[in-house]
N, C-alpha and C positions, 0 to 999 in steps of 0.2 A: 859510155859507149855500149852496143849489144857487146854480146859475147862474143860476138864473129865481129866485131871491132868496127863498127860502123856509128857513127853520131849523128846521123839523119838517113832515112829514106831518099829515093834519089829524087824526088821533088824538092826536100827539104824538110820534110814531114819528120816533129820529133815526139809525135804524140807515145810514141813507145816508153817515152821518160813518165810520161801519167800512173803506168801501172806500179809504179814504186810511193807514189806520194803516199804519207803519213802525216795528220795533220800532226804539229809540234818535232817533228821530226825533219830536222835540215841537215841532218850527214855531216857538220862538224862547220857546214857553212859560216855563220855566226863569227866562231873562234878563228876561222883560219883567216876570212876577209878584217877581221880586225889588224893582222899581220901587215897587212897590202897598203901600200899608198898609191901605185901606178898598175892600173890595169891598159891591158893590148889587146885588140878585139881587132881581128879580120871584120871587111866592109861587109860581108854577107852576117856573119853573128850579129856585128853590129844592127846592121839592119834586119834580123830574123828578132832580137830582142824588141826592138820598137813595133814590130808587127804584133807581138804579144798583147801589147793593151793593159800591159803592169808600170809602175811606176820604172823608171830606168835605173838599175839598182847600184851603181856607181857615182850615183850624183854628186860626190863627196870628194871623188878622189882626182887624181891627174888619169885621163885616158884618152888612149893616143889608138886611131883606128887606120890601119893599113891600106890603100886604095889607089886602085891605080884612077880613080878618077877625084882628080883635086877639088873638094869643096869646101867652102867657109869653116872655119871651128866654131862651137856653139859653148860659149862658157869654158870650162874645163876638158871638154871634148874637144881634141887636137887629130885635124883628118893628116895624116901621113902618106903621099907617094914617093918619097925617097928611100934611100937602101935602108931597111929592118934593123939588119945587123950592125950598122952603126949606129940608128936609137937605142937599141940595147945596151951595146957598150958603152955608150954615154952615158947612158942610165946608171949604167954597173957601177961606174966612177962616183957618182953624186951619191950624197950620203942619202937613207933614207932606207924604209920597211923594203919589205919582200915588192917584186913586181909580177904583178899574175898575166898570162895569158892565157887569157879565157875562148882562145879560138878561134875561126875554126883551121879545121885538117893543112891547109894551106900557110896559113900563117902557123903552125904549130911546125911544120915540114920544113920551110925557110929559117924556124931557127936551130932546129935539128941538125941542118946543113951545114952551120956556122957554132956546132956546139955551144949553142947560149943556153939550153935549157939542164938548170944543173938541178932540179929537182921537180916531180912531179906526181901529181893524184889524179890516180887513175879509177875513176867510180865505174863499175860493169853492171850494168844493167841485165837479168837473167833474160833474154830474149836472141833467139836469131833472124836475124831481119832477111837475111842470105843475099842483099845487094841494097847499095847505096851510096854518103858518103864515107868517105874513111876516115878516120882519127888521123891514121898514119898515113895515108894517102899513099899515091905508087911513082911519085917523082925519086925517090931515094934520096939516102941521107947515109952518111959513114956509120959503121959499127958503132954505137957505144954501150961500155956495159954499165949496170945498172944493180944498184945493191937496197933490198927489200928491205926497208925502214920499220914497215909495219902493214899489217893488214886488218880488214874487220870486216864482218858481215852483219847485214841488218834484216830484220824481222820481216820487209819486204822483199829479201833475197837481195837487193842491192850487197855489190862486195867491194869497198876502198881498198887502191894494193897504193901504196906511200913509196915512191923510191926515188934515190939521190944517184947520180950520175956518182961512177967513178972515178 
C-alpha cells in the first residue's frame, strides 16, 4: 500500500508499485508463497491480475474468488458468492499450509469483521497517492491489536511491517 494506505488509485491504477521493482529482488515473495496452499482473491484483484498480461501466478494452488456475480470455476479457480467467513472457517478446520488473502480492501475488511485474519504483511510502498483505494477501507471492522513480529526495509524504500493478531 502507499504510505497514506491506499492499494490503487481511484481507477484502479497500481502503477505506483513499479517504482519499487528491483530485478531479482521479490520481498521474500518466493519463501512465503511456498507456505500457502489456499489463496483468496476479491473478483476485482482477481480480475485486475488477468488484466496484467503475466502468467496467473497461483496456478498451482486451491483459489477460491469472492463474487457477488456467480460464474463457472476454471480448474482450481473456485468463484465464491456465499458467506466469506464460513470458507474461512472451513478452511481453518481442514488440515493444510497457511491461506493468503491476496485482496483486495473489501474482501480483506469482511474478514477483519469476522476476525479471520490472524496474521499479516504489510509491504508500504514510499509514495502518497493522497486518494484512492484503501487497504483498510471505511466499512469498519472491531478493534484488534496487533503485535510487530518483524519489520524490514529494502533498498527501493519499500518497508515489510510482519504482524500477528493478538
Amino acid at each position: 500500500m502507499s504510505l497514506d494506505g491506499f492499494i490503487a488509485k481511484p481507477d484502479g491504477d497500481i502503477s505506483f508499485l513499479n517504482q519499487v521493482e528491483l530485478e531479482g529482488e521479490d520481498y521474500g515473495y518466493s519463501k512465503f508463497i511456498n507456505t500457502v496452499d489456499t489463496v483468496i482473491l476479491g473478483r476485482k484483484t482477481y480480475d485486475k491480475i488477468l488484466s496484467m498480461g503475466v502468467e496467473f501466478p497461483y496456478g498451482d494452488r486451491q483459489v477460491f474468488v469472492i463474487t457477488r456475480n456467480p460464474r463457472p470455476d476454471s480448474g482450481k479457480t473456485i468463484f465464491i458468492s456465499g458467506n466469506l467467513a464460513d470458507l474461512v472457517r472451513s478452511l481453518k478446520n481442514q488440515p493444510g499450509k497457511h491461506i493468503y488473502c491476496d485482496g483486495g480492501g473489501e474482501t480483506i475488511n469482511l474478514l477483519l469483521q469476522e476476525y479471520l485474519i490472524d496474521e499479516m504483511t504489510v509491504s508500504v510502498i514510499p509514495v502518497l497517492l493522497g486518494e484512492g483505494i484503501r487497504l483498510f477501507g471505511q466499512n469498519g471492522f472491531p478493534e484488534q491489536k496487533l503485535q510487530l513480529i518483524s519489520s524490514k526495509s529494502f533498498e527501493k524504500g519499500l518497508v515489510q511491517l510482519h504482524y500477528i493478531r493478538t
